[in-house]
MDTraj code that builds the backbone (N, CA, C; nanometers):
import mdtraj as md
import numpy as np

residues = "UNK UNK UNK UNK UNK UNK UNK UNK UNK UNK UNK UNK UNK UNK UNK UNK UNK UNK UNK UNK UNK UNK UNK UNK UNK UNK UNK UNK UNK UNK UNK UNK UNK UNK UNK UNK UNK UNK UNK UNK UNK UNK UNK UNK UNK UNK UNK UNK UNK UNK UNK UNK UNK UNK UNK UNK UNK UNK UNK UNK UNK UNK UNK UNK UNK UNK UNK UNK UNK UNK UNK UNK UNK UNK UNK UNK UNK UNK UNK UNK UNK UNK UNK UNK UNK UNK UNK UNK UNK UNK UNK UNK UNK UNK UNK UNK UNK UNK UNK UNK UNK UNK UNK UNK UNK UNK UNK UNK UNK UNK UNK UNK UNK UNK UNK UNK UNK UNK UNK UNK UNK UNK UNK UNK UNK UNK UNK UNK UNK UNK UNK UNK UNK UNK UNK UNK UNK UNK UNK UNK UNK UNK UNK UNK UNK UNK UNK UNK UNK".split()
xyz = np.array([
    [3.6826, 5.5386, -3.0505],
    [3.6108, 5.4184, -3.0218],
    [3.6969, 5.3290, -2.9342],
    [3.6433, 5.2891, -2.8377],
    [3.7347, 5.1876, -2.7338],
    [3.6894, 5.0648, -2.7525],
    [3.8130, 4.9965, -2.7776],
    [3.8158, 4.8352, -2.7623],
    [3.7776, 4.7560, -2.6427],
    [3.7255, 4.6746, -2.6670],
    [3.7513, 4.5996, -2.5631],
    [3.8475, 4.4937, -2.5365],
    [3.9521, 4.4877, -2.4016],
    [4.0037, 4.3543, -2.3709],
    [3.9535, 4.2316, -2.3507],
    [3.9576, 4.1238, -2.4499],
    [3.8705, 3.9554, -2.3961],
    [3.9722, 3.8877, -2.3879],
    [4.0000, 3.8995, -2.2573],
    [4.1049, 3.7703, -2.1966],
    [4.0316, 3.6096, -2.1959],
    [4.0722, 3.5783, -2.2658],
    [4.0251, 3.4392, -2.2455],
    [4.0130, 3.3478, -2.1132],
    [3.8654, 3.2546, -2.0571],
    [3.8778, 3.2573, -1.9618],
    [3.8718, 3.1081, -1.9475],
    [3.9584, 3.0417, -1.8964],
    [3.9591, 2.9312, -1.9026],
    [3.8707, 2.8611, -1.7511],
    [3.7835, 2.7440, -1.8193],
    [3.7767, 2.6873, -1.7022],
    [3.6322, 2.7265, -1.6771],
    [3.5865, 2.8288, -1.7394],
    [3.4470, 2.8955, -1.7311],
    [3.2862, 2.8113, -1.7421],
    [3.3486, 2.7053, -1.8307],
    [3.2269, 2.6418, -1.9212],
    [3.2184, 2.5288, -1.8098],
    [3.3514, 2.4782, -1.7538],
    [3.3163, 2.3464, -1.6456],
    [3.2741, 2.3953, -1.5266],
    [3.2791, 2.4779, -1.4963],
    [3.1712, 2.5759, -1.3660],
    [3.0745, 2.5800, -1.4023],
    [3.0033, 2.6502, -1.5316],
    [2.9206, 2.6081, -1.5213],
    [2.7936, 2.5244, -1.5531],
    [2.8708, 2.4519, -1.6353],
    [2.8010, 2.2773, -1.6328],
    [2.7716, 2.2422, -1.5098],
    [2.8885, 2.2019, -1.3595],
    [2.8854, 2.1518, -1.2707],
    [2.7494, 2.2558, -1.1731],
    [2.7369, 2.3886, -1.1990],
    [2.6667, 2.4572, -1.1291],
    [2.5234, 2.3925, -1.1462],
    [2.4962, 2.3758, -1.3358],
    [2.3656, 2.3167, -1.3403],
    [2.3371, 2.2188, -1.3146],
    [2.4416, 2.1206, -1.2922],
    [2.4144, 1.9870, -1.2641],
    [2.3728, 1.9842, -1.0977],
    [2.4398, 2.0394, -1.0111],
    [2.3921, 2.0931, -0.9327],
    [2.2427, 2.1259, -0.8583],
    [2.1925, 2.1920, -0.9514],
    [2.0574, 2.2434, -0.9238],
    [1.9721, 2.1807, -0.9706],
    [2.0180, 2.0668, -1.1000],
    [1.9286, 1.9501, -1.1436],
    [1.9170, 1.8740, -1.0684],
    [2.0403, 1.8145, -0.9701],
    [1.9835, 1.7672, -0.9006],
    [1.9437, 1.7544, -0.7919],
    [1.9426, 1.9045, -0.7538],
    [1.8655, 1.9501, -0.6070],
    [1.6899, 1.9377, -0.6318],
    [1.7065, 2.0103, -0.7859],
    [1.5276, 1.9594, -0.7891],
    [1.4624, 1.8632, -0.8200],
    [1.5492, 1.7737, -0.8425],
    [1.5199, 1.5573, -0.8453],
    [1.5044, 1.5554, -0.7356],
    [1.6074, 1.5806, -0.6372],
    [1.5962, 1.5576, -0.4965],
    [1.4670, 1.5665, -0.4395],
    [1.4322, 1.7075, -0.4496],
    [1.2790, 1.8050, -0.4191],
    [1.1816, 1.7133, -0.5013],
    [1.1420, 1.7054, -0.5798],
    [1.0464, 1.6335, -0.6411],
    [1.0378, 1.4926, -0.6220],
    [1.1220, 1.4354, -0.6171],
    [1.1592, 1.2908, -0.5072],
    [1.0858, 1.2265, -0.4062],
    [1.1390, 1.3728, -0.3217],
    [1.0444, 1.4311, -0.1966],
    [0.9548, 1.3877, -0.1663],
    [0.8991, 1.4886, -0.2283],
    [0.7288, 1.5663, -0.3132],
    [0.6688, 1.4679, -0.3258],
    [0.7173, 1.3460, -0.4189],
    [0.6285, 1.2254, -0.4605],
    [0.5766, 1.1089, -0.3605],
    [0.6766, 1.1077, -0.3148],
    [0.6618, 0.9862, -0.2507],
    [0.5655, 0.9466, -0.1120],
    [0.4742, 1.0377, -0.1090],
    [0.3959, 1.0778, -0.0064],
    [0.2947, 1.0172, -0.0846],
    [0.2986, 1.0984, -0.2240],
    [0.1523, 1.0735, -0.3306],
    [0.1583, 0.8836, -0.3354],
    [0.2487, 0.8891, -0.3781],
    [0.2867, 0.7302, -0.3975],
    [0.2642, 0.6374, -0.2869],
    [0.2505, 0.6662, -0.1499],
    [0.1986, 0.5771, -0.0492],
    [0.0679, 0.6195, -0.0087],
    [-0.0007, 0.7159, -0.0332],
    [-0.1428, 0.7312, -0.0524],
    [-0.1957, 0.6593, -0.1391],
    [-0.1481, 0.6432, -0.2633],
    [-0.1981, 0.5663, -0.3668],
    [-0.2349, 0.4410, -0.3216],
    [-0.0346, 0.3921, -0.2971],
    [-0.0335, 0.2353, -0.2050],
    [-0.2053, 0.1852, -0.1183],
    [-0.1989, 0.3238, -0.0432],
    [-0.2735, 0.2925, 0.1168],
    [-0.4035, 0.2387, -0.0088],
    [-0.4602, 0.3200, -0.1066],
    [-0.6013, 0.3041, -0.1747],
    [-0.6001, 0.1767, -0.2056],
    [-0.4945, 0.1311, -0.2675],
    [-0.5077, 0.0299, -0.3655],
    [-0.5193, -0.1017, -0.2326],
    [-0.4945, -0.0880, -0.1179],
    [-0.4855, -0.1628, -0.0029],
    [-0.6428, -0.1810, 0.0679],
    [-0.6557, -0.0503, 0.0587],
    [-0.8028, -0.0628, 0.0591],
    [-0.9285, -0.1269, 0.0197],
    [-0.8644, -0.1006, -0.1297],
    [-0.9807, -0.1666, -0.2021],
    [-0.9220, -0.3301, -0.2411],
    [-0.7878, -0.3713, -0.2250],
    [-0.7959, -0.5273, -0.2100],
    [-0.8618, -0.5843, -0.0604],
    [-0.8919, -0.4828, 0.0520],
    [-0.9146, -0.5538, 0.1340],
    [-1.0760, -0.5447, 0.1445],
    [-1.1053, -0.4516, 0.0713],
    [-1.3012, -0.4497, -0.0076],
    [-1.3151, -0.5674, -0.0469],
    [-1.1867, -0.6186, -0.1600],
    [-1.2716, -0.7494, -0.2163],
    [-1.2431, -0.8474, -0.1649],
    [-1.1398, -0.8394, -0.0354],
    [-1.1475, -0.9798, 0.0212],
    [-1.2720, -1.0200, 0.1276],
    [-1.3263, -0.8834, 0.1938],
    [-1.4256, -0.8903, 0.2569],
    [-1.5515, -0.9232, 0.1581],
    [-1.5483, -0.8655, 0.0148],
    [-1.6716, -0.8975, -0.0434],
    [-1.6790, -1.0756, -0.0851],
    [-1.5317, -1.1051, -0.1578],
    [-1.5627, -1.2497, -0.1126],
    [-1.5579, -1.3148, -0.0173],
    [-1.5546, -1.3278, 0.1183],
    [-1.5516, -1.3720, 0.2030],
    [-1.7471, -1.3935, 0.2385],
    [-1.8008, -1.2697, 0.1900],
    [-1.9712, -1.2222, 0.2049],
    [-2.0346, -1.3380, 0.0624],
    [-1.9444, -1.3561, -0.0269],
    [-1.9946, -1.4895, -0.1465],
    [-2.0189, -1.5745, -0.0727],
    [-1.8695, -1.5913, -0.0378],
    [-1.8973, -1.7987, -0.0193],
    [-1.9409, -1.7671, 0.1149],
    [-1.9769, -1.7330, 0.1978],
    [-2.0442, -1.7244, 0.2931],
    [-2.2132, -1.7987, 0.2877],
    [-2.2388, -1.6900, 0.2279],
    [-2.3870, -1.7316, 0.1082],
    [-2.3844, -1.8356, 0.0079],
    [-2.2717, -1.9155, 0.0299],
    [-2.3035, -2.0116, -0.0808],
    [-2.2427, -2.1382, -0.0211],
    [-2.1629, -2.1574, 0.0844],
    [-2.1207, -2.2640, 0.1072],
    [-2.1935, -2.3418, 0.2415],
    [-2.2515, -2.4620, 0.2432],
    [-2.3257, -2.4923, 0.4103],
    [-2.2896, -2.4559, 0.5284],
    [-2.1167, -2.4679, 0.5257],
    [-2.0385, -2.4743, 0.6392],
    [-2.0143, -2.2852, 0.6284],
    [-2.1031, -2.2149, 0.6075],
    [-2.0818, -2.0383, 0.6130],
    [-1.9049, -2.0437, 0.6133],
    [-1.8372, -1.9968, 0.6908],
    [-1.7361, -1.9492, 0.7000],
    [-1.5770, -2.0327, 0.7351],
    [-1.6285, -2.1556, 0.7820],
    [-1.5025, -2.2483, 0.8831],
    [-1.4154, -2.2829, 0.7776],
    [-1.4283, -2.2542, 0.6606],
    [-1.3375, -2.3225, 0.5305],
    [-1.2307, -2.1559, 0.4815],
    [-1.2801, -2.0308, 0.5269],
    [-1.2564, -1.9136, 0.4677],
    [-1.1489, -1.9250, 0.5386],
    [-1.0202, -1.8697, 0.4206],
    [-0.8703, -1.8278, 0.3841],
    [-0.8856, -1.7950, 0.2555],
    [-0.7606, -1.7209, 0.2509],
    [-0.7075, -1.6456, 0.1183],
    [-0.6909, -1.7390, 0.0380],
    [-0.6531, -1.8565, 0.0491],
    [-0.6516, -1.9540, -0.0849],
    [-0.7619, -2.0337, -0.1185],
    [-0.8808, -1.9961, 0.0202],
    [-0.9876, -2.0972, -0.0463],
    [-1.0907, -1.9517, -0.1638],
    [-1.0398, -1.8391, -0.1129],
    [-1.1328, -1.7372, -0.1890],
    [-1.0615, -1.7313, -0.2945],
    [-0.9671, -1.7664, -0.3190],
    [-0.8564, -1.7569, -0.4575],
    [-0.8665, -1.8777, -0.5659],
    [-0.8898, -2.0130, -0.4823],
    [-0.9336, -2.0804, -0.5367],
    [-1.0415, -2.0965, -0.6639],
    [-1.1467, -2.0907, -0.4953],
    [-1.2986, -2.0624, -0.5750],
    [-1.3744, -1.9208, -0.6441],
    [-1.2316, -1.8489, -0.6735],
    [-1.2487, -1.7538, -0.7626],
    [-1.3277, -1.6039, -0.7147],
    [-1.3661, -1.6469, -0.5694],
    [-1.4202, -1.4997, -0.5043],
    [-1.3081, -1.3531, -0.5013],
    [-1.2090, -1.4061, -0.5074],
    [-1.0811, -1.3033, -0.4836],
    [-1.0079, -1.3133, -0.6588],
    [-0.9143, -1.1788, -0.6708],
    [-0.7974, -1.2393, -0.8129],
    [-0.7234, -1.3517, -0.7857],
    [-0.7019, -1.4153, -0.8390],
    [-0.5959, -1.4883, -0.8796],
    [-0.4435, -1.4503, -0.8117],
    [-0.4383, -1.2696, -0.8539],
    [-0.3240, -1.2268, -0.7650],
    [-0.2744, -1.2280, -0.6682],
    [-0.4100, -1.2459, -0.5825],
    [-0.4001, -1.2048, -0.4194],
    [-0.3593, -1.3709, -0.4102],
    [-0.3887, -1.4379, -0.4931],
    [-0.3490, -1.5962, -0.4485],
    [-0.3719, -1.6378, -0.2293],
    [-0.2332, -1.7048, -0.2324],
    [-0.2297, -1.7185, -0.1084],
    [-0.2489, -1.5849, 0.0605],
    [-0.2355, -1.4634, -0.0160],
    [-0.2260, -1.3334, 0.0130],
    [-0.0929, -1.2940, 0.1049],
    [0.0394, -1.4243, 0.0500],
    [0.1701, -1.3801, 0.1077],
    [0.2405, -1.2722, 0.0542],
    [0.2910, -1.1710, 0.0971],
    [0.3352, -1.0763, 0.0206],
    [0.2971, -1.0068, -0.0734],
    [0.1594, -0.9560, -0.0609],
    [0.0626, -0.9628, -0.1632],
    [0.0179, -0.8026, -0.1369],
    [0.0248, -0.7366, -0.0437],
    [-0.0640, -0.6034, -0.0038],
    [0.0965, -0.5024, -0.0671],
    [0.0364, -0.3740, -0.0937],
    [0.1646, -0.2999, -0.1551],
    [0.2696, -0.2176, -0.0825],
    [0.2280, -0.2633, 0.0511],
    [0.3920, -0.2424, 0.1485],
    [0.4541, -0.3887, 0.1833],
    [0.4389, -0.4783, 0.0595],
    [0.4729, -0.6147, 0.0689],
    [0.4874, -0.7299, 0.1910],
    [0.3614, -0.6602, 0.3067],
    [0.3418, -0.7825, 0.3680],
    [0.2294, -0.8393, 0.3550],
    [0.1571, -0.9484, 0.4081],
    [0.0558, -1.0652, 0.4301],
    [-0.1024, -1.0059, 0.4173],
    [-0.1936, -1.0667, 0.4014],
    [-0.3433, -1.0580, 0.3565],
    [-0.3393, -1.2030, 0.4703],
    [-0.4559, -1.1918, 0.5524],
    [-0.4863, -1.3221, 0.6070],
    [-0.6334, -1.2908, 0.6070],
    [-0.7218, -1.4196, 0.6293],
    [-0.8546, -1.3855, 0.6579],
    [-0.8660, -1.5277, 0.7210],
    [-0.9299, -1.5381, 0.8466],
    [-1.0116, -1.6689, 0.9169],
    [-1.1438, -1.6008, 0.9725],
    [-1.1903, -1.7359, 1.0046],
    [-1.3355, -1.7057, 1.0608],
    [-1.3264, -1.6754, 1.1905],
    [-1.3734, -1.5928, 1.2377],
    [-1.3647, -1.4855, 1.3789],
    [-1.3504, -1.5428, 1.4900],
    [-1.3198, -1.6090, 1.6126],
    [-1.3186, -1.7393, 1.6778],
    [-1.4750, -1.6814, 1.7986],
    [-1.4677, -1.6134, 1.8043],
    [-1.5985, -1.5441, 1.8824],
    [-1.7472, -1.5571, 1.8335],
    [-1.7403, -1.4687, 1.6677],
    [-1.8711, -1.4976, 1.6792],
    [-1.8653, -1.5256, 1.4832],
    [-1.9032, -1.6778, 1.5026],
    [-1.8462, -1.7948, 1.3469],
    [-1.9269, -1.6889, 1.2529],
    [-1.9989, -1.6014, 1.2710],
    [-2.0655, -1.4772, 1.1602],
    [-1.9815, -1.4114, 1.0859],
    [-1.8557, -1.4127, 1.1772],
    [-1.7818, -1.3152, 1.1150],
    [-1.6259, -1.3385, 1.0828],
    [-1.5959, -1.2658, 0.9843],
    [-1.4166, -1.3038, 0.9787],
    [-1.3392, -1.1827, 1.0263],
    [-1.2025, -1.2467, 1.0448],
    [-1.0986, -1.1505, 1.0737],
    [-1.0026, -1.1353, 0.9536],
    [-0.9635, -1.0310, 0.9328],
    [-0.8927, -1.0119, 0.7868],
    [-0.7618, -0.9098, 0.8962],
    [-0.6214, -0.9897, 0.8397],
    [-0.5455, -0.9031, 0.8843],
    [-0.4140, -0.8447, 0.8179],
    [-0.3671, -0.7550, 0.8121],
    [-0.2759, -0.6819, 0.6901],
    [-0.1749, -0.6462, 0.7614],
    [-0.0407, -0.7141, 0.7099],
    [0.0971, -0.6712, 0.7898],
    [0.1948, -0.6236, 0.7063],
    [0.2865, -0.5928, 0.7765],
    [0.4118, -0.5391, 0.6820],
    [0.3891, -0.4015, 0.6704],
    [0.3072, -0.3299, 0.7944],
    [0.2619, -0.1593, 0.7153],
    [0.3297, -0.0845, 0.8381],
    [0.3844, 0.0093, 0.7551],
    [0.4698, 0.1269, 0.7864],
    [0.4178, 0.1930, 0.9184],
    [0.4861, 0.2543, 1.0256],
    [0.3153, 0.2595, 1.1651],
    [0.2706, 0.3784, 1.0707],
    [0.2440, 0.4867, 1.0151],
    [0.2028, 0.5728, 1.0052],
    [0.0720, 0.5585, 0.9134],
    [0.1290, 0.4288, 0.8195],
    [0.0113, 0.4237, 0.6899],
    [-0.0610, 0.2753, 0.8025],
    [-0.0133, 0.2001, 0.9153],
    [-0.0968, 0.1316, 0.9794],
    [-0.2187, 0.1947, 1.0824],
    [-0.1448, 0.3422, 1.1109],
    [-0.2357, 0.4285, 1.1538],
    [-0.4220, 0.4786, 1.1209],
    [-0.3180, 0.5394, 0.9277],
    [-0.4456, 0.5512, 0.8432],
    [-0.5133, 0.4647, 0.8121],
    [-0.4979, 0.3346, 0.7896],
    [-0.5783, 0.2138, 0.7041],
    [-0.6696, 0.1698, 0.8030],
    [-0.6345, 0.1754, 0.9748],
    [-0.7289, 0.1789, 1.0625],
    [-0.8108, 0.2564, 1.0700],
    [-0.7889, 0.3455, 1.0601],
    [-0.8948, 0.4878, 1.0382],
    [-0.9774, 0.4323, 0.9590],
    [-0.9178, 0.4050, 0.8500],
    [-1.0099, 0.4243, 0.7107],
    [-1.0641, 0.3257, 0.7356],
    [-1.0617, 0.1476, 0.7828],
    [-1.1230, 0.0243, 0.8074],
    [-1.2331, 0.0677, 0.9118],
    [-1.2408, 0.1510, 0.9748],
    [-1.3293, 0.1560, 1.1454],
    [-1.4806, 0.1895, 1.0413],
    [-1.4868, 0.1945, 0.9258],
    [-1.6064, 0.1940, 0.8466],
    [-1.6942, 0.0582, 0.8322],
    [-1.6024, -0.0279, 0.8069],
    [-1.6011, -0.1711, 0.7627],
    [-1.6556, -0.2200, 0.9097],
    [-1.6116, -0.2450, 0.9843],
    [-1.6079, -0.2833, 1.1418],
    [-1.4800, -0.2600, 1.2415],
    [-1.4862, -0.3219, 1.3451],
    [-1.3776, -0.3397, 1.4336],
    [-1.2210, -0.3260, 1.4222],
    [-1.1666, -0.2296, 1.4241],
    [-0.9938, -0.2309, 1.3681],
    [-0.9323, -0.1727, 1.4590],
    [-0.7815, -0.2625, 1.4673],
    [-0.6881, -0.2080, 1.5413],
    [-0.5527, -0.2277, 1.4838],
    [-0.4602, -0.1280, 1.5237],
    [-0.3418, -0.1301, 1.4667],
    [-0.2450, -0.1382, 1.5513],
    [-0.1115, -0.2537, 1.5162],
    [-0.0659, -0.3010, 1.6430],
    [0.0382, -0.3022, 1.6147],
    [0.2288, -0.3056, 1.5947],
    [0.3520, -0.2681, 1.5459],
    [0.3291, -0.3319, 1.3842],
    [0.2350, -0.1980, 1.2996],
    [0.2458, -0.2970, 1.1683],
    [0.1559, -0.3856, 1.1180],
    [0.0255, -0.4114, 1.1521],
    [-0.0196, -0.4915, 1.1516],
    [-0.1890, -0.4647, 1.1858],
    [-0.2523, -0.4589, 1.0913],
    [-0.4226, -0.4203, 1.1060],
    [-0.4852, -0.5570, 1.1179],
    [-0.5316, -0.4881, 1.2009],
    [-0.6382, -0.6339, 1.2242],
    [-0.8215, -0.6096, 1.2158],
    [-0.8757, -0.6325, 1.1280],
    [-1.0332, -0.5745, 1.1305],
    [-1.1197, -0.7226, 1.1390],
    [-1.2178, -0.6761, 1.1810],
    [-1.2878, -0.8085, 1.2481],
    [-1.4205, -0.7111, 1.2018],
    [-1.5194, -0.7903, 1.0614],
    [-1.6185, -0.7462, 1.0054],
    [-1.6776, -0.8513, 0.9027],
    [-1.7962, -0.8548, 0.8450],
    [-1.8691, -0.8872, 0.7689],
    [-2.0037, -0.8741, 0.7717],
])
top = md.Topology()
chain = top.add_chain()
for i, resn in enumerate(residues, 1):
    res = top.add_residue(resn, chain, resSeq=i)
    for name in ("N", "CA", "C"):
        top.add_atom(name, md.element.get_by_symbol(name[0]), res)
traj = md.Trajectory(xyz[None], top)
């Protein structure tokens, strides 16, 4: 029957700890990645649909105030409760943390301009896309501008 020699091997176990640590965090890295694409799609939705309800209140007090539109901003729809509370003044308010504006259109007093800054060009790209439903949009270093109601 043959023995075996077990030389003791020093040093073995911190290789390979460091190996797995390693590959843990190559696939944090990878999944990191992975996410953060999902995570500014999300952003872009949730941008979307605050700029649904600023157009839908803007379509309230429209219908409810004499002077239609010459009073419409983000703090008078925040005010009078057509918009959240959140969107308040709409400074720093959209979820690539720039500006919400809305005035009345200077062309034709029917309509407002709602404009969204602080956006990445690529997701200022898409949100134009996705606004050309709504009405009139253009995207300019960062900065959507849609002209609708």
């Amino acid at each position: 029957m043959k023995t075996f020699n077990r030389k003791k091997q020093n040093g073995s176990l911190l290789i390979d700890v460091a190996a797995a640590i390693i590959v843990i965090g190559s696939l944090a890295a990878y999944a990191q990645a992975k996410s953060e694409p999902v995570q500014e799609h999300g952003d872009e939705q949730i941008l979307i649909n605050e700029v649904a309800t600023i157009i839908s209140g803007a379509r309230k007090l429209k219908s409810t105030k004499s002077d239609g539109l010459t009073t419409v901003s983000m703090t008078a729809l925040s005010e009078d409760k057509y918009i959240s509370s959140i969107l308040g003044n709409g400074t720093g308010k959209n979820p690539f943390g720039g500006n919400y504006t809305i005035t009345q259109n200077g062309t034709n007093g029917g309509m407002v301009d709602v404009a969204i800054t602080g956006l990445p060009a690529e997701v200022c790209t898409r949100v134009k896309d996705m606004l050309l439903k709504t009405g009139t949009a253009t995207c300019t270093t960062g900065t959507v501008a849609l002209t609708t109601l």
